[in-house]
C-alpha positions, 0 to 999 in steps of 0.5 A: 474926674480931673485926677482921673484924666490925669492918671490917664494921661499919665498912663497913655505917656507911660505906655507910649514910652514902653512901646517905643522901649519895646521897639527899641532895636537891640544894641548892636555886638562889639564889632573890633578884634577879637582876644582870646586870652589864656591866663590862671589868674584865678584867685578873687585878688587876681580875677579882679585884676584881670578884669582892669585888662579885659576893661582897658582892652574893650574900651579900645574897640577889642573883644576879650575873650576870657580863658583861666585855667587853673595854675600856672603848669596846666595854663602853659600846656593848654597853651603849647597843645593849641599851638601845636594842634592849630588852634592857638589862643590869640594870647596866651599868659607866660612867666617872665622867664625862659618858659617860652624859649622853646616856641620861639625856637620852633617858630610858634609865636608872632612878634611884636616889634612893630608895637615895641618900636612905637611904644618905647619899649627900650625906654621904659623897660628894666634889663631883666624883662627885655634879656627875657622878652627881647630874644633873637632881636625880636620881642616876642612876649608883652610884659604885664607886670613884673612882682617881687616874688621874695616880699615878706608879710605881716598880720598887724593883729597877730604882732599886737596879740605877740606884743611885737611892737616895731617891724623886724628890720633884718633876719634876726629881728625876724626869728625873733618876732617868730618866737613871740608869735610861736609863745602867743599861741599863733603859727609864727610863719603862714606857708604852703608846702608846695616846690615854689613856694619852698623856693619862694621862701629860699629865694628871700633868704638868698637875697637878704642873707647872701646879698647881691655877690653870692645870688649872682654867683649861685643862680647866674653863674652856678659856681661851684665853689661858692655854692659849696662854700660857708657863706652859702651854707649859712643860707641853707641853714637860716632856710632850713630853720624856717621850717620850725616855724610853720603848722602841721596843716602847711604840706599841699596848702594853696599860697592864697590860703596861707595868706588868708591866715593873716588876714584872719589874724590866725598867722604872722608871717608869710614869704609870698610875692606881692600877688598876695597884696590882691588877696588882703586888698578883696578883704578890704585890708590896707597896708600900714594899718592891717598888714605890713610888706618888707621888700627886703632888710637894709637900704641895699637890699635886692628887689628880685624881678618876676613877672608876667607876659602875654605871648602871641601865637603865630597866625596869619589871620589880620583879625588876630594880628590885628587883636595881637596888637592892640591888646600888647599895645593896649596892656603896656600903656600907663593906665593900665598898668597902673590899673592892674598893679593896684588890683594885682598887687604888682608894680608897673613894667614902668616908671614913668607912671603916676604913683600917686595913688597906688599903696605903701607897698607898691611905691617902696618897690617903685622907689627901689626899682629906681636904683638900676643896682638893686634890680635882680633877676629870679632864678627863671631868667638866669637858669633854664626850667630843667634847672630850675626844676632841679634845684627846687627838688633839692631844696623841697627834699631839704625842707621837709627831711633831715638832710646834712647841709653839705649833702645838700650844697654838692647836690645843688652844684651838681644839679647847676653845672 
């Protein structure tokens, strides 16, 4: 009898507390400023990252909305179509590039120099994100990060399988890593036969084989002498050479399945951005231990500045502007960034941040950012999206065909004037 009424005791207590968790009201929907956010960050590395800013930005009291579309092209048109159809997102995902000139132009996007103003962006912001960001005195983008899209990684598996025992440390060293791993029976170079990749690839030859003088004058100031000249032609030819390295599965392939090829240890070698970083992190790979990054060969070599920026379409609303706001405000902060780059693979906008516990990787792009010298932009900022896309025909036709180099060099300076 004694345990029984114990036991129901017990239960009385347990069905008094159901009850009260029954009648419990429910916890009341978030009430702050709503974000609809378009962005393509698809991949399980860049889901991951996105997940740091919607998490800083409802922490705030906001409401994030997620919209990924699928590549970066597609995201854009999706993009510019609401805008100009009356139903813009609140922000909306743009390279930090000239992609977003043209909606400025045409008045579609809300700045943010309020936001600027307070936080400091001058402060803390390389010269080439603010020439991109900062147009007509006006910020008109928030920068998110900024990558390195020429990084060149390494499976560590697949150099001990090729009896690579030490880190190639200029671009000889490099083809000669890609023989070893050709004769270990393992594809020397992971690559995906995409344009921008192709473009990614010649990128990283520019910077390392041509050095800061030539990239300026290709990219920036288009001259055509220099273009036609030996010191760029010996840059096509180690670019073209590079494609003896790949495999016949390489046409079409996505970046982030080039990059799970040295994960898996099956490749040795990609020239990716450092987006890729997040791809070997969800994988539970470390640097220094599974995979290795050179940011570029030599103590001068160029850190070339990409990235990403959330724009802000033009309403009127004071629920969105006041979204638009706290969300720039809220993704430029340090322990977002922070946050983000860990995930992302990217480095911080800034570098008054706490370094300490990001990667290897992460702290010698954050290192060479400190030298103003070595900072460059991609072809994005200097060039307009015709251009650009001009030259990454050219250079996806030299890649995959037999063309003469010279053929090629007059019709890169044609395309540039």
């Amino acid at each position: 009898m004694k345990w029984a009424r114990k036991f129901g005791v017990a239960a009385t207590a347990l069905g008094m507390a159901g009850l009260a968790m029954a009648q419990k009201p429910p916890a009341p929907p978030p009430s702050g400023p709503k974000a609809e956010v378009i962005h393509w960050w698809t991949s399980g590395g860049e889901s991951a990252a996105v997940k740091t800013l919607s998490d800083a930005y409802r922490a705030a009291g906001g409401q994030w909305q997620d919209m990924a579309v699928a590549l970066g092209e597609q995201a854009r048109s999706v993009t510019i179509n609401r805008m100009v159809g009356g139903n813009p997102p609140t922000a909306a995902q743009f390279n930090t590039s000239r992609q977003f000139f043209d909606v400025v132009e045409q008045g579609l996007l809300n700045h943010m120099d309020d936001v600027a103003a307070r936080d400091g962006w001058d402060k803390f912001l390389p010269e080439a994100v603010l020439s991109v960001i900062k147009v007509k005195g006006h910020y008109y983008a928030a920068p998110v990060s900024i990558h390195m899209p020429a990084w060149i990684w390494y499976s560590k598996a697949a150099f001990a399988k090729a009896g690579i025992a030490a880190e190639p440390h200029s671009m000889d060293e490099l083809f000669a890593a890609l023989d070893k791993l050709k004769a270990a029976g393992l594809v020397p170079l992971a690559h995906g036969g995409q344009a921008w990749q192709d473009n990614i690839v010649f990128a990283a030859v520019l910077a390392n084989v041509g050095g800061r003088e030539l990239y300026l004058k290709v990219l920036r100031d288009r001259d055509a002498k220099a273009i036609q000249g030996e010191g760029f032609k010996n840059v096509l030819l180690t670019f073209r050479r590079l494609q003896g390295y790949v495999d016949k599965g390489s046409p079409g392939r996505n970046w982030n399945d080039a990059t799970a090829m040295l994960i898996t240890g099956k490749a040795g070698v990609q020239f990716m951005g450092d987006w890729a970083k997040g791809e070997f992190t969800l994988a539970g790979q470390q640097p220094g231990r599974d995979f290795g990054c050179i940011a570029g060969f030599g103590p001068n070599s160029l850190y070339i500045i990409q990235g990403d920026v959330f724009v802000f379409p033009k309403t009127s609303q004071p629920e969105s502007l006041k979204a638009q706001k706290l969300l720039a405000s809220v993704i430029t902060a340090p322990a977002t960034q922070v946050a983000f780059s860990n995930k992302k693979g990217s480095i911080p906008i800034r570098t008054d941040v706490d370094a300490s516990k990001m990667d290897t990787c992460a702290q010698q792009g954050l290192a060479i950012m400190k030298d103003k010298n070595r900072q460059i932009g991609n072809g994005e900022v200097y060039m307009t999206p015709d251009q650009n896309g001009a030259l990454a025909d050219i250079l996806t036709a030299y890649w995959n065909r037999s063309i003469p180099v010279e053929k090629i060099q007059k019709q890169i300076a044609e395309a540039l004037k």
